[in-house]
N, C-alpha and C positions, 0 to 999 in steps of 0.2 A: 212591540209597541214602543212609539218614542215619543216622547213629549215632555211639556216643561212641567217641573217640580214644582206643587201650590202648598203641600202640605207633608210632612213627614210625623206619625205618630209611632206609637211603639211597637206594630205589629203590622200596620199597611202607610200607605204614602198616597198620595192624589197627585195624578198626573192630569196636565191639562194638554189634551191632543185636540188642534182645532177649535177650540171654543168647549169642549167637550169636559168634564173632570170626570176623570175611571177612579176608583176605588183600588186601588190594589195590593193585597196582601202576600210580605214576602216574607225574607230569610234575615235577620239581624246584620249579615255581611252586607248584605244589598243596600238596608236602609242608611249602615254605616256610610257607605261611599257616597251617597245622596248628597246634596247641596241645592235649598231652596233654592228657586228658579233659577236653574240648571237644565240645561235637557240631558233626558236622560232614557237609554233605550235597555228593557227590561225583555227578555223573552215571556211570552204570556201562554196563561191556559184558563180556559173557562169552562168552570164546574160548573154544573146545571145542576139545580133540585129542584123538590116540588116547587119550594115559596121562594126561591133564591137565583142567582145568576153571579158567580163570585168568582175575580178572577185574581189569579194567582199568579206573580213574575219572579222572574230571575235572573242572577246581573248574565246566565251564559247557557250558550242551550246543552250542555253540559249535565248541569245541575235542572233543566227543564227533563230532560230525559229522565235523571235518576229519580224525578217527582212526579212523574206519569208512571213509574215503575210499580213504586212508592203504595201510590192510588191506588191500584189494579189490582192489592191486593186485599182481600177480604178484612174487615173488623183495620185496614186503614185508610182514616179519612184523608182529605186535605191538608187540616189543621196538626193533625197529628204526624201527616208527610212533613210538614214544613219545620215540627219540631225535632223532626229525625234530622233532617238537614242543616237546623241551626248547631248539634253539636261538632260537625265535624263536615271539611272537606269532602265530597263527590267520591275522589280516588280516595279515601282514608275509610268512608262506608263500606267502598266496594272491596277493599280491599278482608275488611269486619265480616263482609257476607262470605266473601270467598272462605278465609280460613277456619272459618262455623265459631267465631268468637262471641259468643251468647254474651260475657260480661261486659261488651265494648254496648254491644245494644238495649241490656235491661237497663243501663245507667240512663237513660233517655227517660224523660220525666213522663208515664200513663204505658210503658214498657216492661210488659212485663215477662217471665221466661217462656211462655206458650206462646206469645205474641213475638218475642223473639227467633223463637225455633221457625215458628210459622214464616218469618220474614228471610229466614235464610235458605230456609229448604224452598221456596218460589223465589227469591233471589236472583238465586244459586242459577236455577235453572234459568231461567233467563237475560241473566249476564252473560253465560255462556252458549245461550243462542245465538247473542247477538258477537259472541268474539270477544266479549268484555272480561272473560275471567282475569283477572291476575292471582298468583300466588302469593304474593309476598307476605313476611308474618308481622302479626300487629303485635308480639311480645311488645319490641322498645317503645311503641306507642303506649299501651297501657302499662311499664314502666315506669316511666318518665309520666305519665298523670301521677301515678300512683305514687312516685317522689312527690313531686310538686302539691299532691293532697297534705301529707305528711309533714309539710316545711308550712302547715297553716294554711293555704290559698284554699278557695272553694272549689268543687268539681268544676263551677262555671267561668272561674278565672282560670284554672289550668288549662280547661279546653277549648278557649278561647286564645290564650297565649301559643298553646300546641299547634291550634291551627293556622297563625299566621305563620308560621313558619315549617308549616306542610310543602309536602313538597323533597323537602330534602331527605337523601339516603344518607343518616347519620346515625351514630350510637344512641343508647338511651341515656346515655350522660352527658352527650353533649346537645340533647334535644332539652334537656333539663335547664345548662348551663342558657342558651341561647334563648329557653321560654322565661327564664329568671330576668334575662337582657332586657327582655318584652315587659314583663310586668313590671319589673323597675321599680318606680315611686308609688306603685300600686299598694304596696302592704307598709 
């Protein structure tokens, strides 16, 4: 869906497509890069409930994929897909589900270890239907949080800071050093 930016709030944004304003509730990164009246093209999914019709976007179909996954799986709604999402990268979840890292997922705020386990063992399986397994180990990630907890910052500064600079294949001390870079005048 693409249209121009009327409204940015702390959990959805109003797109005006056509004359038209959607309501649409995302991911903290998304709202970040937003800029009133901007156009702005959002991958979209629309929930259906009884009394509701609520759609849901994202800056990449990416992160649309990993939040249909998300849904699909039992005791997880929408709201609570989009706060799994808010803590971390796409590839940095998939990466949590792959290695069965239960502590990267109970940290997710209404997560708890049964809801975790649950989330990996259907994951699991279905990242790997699709070809999506990766291996790689989320030690340095949860590391380098676990520093960054330590030196004062909040879980939601650290993994915030961690995730902009996801992506890279680096040490847990130089993911510390470069999230320290990011938070900067923060503390």
């Amino acid at each position: 869906m693409q249209g121009t930016v009327v409204e940015i709030g702390p959990k959805s944004c109003i797109l005006d497509v056509s004359g038209v304003g959607y309501k649409i509730y995302t991911t903290d990164e998304a709202l970040r890069s937003m800029k009133m009246d901007s156009i702005c093209t959002l991958s979209t999914h629309l929930a259906v409930r009884e009394n509701a019709l609520d759609l849901y976007g994202f800056s990449d179909q990416d992160s649309l994929s990993l939040f249909e996954l998300l849904i699909n799986i039992s005791g997880i709604g929408p709201k609570t897909a989009v706060g799994i999402m808010n803590v971390s990268t796409p590839q940095t979840l998939r990466r949590a589900v792959s290695s069965g890292d239960l502590a990267y997922l109970t940290k997710v705020s209404g997560i708890g270890r049964k809801l975790a386990e649950k989330i990996i063992l259907e994951l699991r399986e279905k990242l790997s239907a699709y070809g999506e397994e990766e291996h790689q180990d989320l030690k340095g990630e949860t590391d380098a949080l676990e520093a960054l907890r330590s030196l004062g910052y909040s879980e939601r500064e650290a993994r915030e800071a961690l995730k902009k600079i996801a992506g890279e294949d680096i040490s847990a001390g130089d993911k510390v050093k470069k999230a320290l870079k990011v938070l900067g005048g923060t503390k």
